[in-house]
Backbone as XML, in Angstrom:
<?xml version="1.0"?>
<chain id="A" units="angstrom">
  <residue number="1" name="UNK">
    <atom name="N" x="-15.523" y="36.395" z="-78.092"/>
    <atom name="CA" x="-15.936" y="36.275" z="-76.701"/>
    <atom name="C" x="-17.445" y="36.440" z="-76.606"/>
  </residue>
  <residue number="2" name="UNK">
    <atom name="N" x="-18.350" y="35.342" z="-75.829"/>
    <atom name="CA" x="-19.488" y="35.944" z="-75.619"/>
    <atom name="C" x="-19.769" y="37.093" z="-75.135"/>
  </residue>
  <residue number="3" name="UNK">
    <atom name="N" x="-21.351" y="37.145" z="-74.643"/>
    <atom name="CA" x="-21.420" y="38.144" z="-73.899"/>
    <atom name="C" x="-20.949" y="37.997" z="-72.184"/>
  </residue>
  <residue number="4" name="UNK">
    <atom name="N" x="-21.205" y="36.614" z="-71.642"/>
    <atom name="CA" x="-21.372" y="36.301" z="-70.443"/>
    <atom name="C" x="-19.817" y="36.418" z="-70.196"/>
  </residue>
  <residue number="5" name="UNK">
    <atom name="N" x="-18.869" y="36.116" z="-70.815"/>
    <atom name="CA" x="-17.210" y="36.324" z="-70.526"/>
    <atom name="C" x="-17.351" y="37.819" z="-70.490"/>
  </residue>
  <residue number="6" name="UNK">
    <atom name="N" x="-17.667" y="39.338" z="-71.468"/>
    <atom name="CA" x="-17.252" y="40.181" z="-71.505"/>
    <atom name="C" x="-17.751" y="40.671" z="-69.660"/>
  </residue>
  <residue number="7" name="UNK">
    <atom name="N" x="-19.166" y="40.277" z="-69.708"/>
    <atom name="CA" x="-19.644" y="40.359" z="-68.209"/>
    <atom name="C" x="-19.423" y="40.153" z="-66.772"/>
  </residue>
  <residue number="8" name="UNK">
    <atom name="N" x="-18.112" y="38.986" z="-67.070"/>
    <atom name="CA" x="-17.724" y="38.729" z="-66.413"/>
    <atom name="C" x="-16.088" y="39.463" z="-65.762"/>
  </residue>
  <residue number="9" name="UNK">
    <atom name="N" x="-15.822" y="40.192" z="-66.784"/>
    <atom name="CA" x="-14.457" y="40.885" z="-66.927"/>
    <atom name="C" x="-15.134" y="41.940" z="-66.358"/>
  </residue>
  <residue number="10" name="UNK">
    <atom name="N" x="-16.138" y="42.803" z="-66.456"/>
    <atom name="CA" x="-16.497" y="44.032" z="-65.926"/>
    <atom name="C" x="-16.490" y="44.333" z="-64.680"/>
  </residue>
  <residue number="11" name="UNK">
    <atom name="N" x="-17.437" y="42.676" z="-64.678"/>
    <atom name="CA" x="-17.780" y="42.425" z="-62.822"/>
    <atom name="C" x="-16.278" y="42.130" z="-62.282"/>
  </residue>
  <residue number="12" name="UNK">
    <atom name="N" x="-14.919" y="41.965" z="-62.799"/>
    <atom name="CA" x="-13.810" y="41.420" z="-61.881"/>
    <atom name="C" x="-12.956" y="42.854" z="-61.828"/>
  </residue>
  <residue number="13" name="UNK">
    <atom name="N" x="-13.495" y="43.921" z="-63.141"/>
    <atom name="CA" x="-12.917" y="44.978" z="-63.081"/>
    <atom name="C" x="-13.776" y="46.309" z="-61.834"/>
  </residue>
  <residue number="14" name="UNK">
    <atom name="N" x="-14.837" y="46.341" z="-61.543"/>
    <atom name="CA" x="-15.426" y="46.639" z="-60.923"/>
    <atom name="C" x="-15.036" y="46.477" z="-59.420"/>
  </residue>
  <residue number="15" name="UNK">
    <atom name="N" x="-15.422" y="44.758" z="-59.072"/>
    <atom name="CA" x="-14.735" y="44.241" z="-58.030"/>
    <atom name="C" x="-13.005" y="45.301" z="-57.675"/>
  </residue>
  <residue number="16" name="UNK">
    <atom name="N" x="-12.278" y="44.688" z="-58.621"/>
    <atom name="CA" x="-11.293" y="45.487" z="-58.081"/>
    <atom name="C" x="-11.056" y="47.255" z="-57.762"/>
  </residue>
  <residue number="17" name="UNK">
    <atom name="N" x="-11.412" y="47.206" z="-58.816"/>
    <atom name="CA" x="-11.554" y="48.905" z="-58.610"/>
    <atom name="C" x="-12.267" y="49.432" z="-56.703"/>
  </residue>
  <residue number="18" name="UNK">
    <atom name="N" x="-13.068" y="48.698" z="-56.519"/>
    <atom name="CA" x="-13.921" y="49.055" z="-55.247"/>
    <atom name="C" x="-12.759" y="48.187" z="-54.209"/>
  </residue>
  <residue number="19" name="UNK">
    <atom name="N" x="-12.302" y="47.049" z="-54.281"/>
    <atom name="CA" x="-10.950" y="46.789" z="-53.592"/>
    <atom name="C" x="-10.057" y="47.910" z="-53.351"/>
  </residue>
  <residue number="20" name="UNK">
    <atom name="N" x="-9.463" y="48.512" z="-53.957"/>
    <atom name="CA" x="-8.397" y="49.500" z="-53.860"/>
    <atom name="C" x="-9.267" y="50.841" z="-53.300"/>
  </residue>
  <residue number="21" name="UNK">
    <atom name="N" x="-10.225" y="51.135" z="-53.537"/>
    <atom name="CA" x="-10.782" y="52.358" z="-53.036"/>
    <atom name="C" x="-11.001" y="52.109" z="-51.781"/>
  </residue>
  <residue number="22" name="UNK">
    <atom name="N" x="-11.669" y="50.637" z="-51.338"/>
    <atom name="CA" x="-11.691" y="50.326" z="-49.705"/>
    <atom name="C" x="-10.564" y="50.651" z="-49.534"/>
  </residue>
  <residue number="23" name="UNK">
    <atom name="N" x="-9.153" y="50.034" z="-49.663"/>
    <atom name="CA" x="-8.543" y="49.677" z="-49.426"/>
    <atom name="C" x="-7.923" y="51.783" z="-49.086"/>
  </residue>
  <residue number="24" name="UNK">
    <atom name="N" x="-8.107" y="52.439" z="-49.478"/>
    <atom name="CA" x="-8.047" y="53.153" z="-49.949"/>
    <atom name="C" x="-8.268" y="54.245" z="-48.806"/>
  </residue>
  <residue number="25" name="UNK">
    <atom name="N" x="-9.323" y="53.992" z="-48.481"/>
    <atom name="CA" x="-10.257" y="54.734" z="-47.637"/>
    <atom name="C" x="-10.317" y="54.448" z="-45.712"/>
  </residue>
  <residue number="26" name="UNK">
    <atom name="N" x="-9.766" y="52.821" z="-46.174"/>
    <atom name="CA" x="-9.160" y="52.571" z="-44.806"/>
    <atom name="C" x="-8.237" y="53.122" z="-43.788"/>
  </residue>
  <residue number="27" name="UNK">
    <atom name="N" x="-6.970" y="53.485" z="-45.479"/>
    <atom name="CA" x="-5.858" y="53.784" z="-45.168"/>
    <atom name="C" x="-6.152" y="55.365" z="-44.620"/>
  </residue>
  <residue number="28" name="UNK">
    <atom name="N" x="-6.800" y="56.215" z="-45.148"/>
    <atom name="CA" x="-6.882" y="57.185" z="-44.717"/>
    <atom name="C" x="-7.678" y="57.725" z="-43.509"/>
  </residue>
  <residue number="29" name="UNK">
    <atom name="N" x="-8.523" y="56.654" z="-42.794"/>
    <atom name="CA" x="-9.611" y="57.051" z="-42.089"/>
    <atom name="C" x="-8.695" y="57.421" z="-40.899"/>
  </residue>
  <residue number="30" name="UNK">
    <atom name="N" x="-8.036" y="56.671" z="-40.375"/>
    <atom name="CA" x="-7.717" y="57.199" z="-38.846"/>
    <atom name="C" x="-6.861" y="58.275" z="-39.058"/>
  </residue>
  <residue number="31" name="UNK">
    <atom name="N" x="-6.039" y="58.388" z="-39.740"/>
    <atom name="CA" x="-5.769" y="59.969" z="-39.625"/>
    <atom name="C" x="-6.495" y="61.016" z="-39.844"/>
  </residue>
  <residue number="32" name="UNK">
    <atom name="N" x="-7.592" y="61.035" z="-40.706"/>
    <atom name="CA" x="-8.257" y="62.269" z="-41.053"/>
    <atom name="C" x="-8.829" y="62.306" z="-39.114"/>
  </residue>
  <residue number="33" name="UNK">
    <atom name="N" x="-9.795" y="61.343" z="-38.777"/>
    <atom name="CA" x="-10.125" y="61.498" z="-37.616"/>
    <atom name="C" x="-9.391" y="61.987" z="-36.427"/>
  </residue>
  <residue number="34" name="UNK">
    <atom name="N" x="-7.796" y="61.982" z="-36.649"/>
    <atom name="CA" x="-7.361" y="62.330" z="-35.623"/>
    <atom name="C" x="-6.606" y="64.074" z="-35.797"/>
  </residue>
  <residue number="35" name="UNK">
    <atom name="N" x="-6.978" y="64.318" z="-37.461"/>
    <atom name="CA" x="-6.836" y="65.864" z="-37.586"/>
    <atom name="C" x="-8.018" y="66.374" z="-37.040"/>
  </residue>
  <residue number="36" name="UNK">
    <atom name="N" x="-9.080" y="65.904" z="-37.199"/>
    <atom name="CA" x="-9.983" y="66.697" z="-37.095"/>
    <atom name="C" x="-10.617" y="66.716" z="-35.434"/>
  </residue>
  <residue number="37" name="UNK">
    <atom name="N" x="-9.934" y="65.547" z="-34.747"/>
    <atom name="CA" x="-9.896" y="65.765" z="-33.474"/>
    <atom name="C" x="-8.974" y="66.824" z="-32.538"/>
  </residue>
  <residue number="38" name="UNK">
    <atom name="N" x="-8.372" y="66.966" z="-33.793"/>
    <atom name="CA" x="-6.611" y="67.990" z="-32.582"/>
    <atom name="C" x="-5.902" y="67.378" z="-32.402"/>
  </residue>
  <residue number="39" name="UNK">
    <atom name="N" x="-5.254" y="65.750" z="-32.556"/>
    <atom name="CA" x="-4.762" y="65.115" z="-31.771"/>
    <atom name="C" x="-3.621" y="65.641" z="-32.174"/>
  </residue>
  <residue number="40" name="UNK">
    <atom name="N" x="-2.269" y="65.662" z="-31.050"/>
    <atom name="CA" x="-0.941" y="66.154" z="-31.020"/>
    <atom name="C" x="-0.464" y="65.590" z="-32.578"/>
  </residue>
  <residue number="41" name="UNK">
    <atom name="N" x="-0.541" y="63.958" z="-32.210"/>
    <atom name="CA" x="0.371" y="63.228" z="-32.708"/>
    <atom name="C" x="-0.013" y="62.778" z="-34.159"/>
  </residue>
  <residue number="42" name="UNK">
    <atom name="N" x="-1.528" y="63.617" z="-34.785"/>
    <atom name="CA" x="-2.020" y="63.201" z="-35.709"/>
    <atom name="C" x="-1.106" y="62.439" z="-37.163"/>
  </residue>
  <residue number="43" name="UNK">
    <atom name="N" x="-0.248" y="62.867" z="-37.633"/>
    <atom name="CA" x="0.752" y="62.666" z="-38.497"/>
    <atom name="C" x="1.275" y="60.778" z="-38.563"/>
  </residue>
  <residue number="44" name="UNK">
    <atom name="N" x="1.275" y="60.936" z="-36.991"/>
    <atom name="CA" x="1.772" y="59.337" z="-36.734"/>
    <atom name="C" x="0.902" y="58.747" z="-37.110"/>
  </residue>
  <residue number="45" name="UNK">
    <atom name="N" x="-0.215" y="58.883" z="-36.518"/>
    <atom name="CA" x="-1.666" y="58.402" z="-36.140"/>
    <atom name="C" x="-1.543" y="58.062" z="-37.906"/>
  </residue>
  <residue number="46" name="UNK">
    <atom name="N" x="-1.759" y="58.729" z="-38.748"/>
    <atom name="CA" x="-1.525" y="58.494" z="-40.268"/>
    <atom name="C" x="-0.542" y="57.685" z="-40.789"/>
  </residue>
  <residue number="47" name="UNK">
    <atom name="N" x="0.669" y="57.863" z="-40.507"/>
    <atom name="CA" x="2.015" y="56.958" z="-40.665"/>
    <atom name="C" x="1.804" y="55.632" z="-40.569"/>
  </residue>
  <residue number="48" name="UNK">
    <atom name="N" x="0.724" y="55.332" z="-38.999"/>
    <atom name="CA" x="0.884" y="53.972" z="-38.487"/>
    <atom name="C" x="-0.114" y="53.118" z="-39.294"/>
  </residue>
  <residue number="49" name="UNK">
    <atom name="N" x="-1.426" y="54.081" z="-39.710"/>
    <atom name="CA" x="-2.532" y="53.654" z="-40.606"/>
    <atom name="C" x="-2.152" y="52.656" z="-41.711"/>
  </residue>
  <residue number="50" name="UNK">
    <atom name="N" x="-1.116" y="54.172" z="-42.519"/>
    <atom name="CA" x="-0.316" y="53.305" z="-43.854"/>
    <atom name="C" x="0.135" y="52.058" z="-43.249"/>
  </residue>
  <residue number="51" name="UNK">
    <atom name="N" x="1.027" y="52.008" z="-42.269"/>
    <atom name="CA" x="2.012" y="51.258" z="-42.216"/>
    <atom name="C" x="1.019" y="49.581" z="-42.165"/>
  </residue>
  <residue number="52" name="UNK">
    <atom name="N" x="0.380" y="49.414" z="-41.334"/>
    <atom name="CA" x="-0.408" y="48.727" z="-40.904"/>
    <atom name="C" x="-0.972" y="48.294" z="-41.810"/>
  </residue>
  <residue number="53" name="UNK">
    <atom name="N" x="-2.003" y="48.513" z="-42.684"/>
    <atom name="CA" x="-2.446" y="47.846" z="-43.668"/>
    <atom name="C" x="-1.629" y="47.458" z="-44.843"/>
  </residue>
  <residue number="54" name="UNK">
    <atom name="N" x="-0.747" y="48.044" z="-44.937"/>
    <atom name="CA" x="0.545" y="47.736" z="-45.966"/>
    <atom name="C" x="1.352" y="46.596" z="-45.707"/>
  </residue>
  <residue number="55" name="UNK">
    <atom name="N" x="1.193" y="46.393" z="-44.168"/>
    <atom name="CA" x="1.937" y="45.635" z="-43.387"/>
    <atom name="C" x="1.143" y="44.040" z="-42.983"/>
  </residue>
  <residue number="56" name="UNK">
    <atom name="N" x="-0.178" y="44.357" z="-43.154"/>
    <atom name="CA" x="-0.497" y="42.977" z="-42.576"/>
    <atom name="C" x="-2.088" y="43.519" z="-41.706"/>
  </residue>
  <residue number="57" name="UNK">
    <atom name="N" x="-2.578" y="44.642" z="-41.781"/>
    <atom name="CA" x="-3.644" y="44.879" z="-40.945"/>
    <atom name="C" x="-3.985" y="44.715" z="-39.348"/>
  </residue>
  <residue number="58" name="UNK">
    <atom name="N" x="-2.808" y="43.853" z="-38.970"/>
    <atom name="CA" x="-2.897" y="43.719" z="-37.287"/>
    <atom name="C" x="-3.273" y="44.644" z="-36.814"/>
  </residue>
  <residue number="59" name="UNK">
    <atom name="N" x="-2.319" y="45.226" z="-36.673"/>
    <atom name="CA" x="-2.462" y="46.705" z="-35.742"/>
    <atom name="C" x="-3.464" y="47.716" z="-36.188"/>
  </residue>
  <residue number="60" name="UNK">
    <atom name="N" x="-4.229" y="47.618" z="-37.167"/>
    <atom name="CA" x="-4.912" y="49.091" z="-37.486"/>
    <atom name="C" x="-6.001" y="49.231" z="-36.869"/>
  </residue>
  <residue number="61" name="UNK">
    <atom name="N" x="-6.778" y="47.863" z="-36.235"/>
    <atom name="CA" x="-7.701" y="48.726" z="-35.295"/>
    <atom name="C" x="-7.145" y="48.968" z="-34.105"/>
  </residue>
  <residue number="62" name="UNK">
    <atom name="N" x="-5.829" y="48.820" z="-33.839"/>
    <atom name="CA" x="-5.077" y="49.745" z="-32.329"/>
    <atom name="C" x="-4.779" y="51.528" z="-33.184"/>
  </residue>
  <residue number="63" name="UNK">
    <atom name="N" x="-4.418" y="51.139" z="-34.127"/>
    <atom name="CA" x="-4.435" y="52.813" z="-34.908"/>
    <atom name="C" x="-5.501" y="53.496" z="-34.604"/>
  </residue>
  <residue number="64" name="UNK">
    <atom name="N" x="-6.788" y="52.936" z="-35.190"/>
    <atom name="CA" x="-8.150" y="53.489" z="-35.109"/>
    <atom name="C" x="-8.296" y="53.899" z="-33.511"/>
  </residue>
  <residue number="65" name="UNK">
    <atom name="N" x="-8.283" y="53.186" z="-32.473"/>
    <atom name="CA" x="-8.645" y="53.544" z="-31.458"/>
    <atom name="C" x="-7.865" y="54.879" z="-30.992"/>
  </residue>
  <residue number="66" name="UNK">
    <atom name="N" x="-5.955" y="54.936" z="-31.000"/>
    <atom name="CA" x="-5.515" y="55.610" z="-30.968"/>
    <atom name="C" x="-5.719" y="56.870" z="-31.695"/>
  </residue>
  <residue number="67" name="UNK">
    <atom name="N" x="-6.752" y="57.174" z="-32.825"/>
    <atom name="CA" x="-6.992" y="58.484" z="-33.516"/>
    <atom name="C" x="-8.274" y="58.969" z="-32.367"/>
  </residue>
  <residue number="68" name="UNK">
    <atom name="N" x="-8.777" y="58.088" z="-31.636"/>
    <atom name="CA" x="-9.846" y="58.754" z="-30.805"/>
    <atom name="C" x="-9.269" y="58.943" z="-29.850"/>
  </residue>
  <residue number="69" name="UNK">
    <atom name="N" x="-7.990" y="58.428" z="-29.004"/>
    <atom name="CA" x="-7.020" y="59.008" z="-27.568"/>
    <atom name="C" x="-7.547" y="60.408" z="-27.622"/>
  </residue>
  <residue number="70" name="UNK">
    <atom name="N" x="-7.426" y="60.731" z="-26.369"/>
    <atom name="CA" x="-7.252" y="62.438" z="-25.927"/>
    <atom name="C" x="-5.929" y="62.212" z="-25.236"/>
  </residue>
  <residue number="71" name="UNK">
    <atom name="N" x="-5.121" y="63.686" z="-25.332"/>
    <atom name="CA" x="-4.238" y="63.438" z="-24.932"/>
    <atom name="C" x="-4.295" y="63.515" z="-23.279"/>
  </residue>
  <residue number="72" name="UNK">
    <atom name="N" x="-4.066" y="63.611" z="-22.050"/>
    <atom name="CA" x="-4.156" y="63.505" z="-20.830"/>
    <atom name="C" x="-3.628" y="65.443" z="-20.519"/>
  </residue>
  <residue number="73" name="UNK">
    <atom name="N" x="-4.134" y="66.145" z="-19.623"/>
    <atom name="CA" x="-3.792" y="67.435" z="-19.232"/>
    <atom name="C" x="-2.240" y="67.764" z="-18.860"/>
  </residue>
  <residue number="74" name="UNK">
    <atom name="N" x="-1.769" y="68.422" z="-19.325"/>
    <atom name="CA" x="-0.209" y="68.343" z="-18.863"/>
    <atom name="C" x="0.509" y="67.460" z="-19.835"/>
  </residue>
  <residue number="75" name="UNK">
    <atom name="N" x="0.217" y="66.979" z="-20.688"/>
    <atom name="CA" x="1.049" y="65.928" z="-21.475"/>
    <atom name="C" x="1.125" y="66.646" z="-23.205"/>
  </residue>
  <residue number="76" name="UNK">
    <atom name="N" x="1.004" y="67.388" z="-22.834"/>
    <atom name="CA" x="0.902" y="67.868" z="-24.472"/>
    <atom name="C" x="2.190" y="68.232" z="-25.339"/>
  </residue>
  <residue number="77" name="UNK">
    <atom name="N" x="2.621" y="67.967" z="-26.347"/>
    <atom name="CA" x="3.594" y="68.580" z="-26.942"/>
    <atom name="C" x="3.835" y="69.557" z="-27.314"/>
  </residue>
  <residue number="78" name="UNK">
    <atom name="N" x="5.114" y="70.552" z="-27.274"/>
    <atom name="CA" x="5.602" y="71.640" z="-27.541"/>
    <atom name="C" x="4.986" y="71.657" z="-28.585"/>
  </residue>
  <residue number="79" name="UNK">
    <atom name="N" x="4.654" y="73.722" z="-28.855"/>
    <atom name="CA" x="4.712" y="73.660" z="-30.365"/>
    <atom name="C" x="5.749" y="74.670" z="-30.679"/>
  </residue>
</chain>
């Protein structure tokens, strides 16, 4: 193998590697944001993250927005 093939395997191994870490980092963003907001429902808020990008990405910037919801006064869940 030349050099320019071995170079080229690095750069596709690289590439991917930083794929999956996005990919990665996506998955986790709206939930961390919605622990660290208080939100009741944070757990979901995480659930729906996974689900969503696993699923097709539609919905995850309705996830994202939903990790910034407040919940409304009086609406809060038991603990």
């Amino acid at each position: 193998m030349a050099f320019i093939d071995i170079f080229a395997w690095i750069i596709l191994l690289v590439l991917f590697i930083t794929a999956i870490a996005v990919f990665v980092a996506l998955g986790m963003m709206p939930g961390r944001i919605a622990r660290k907001r208080g939100h009741p429902w944070a757990e979901a808020v995480t659930v729906g993250s996974w689900a969503t990008l696993i699923f097709g990405f539609v919905l995850w910037p309705l996830i994202l927005v939903w990790a910034y919801v407040d919940v409304p006064a009086g609406r809060e869940t038991p603990k």
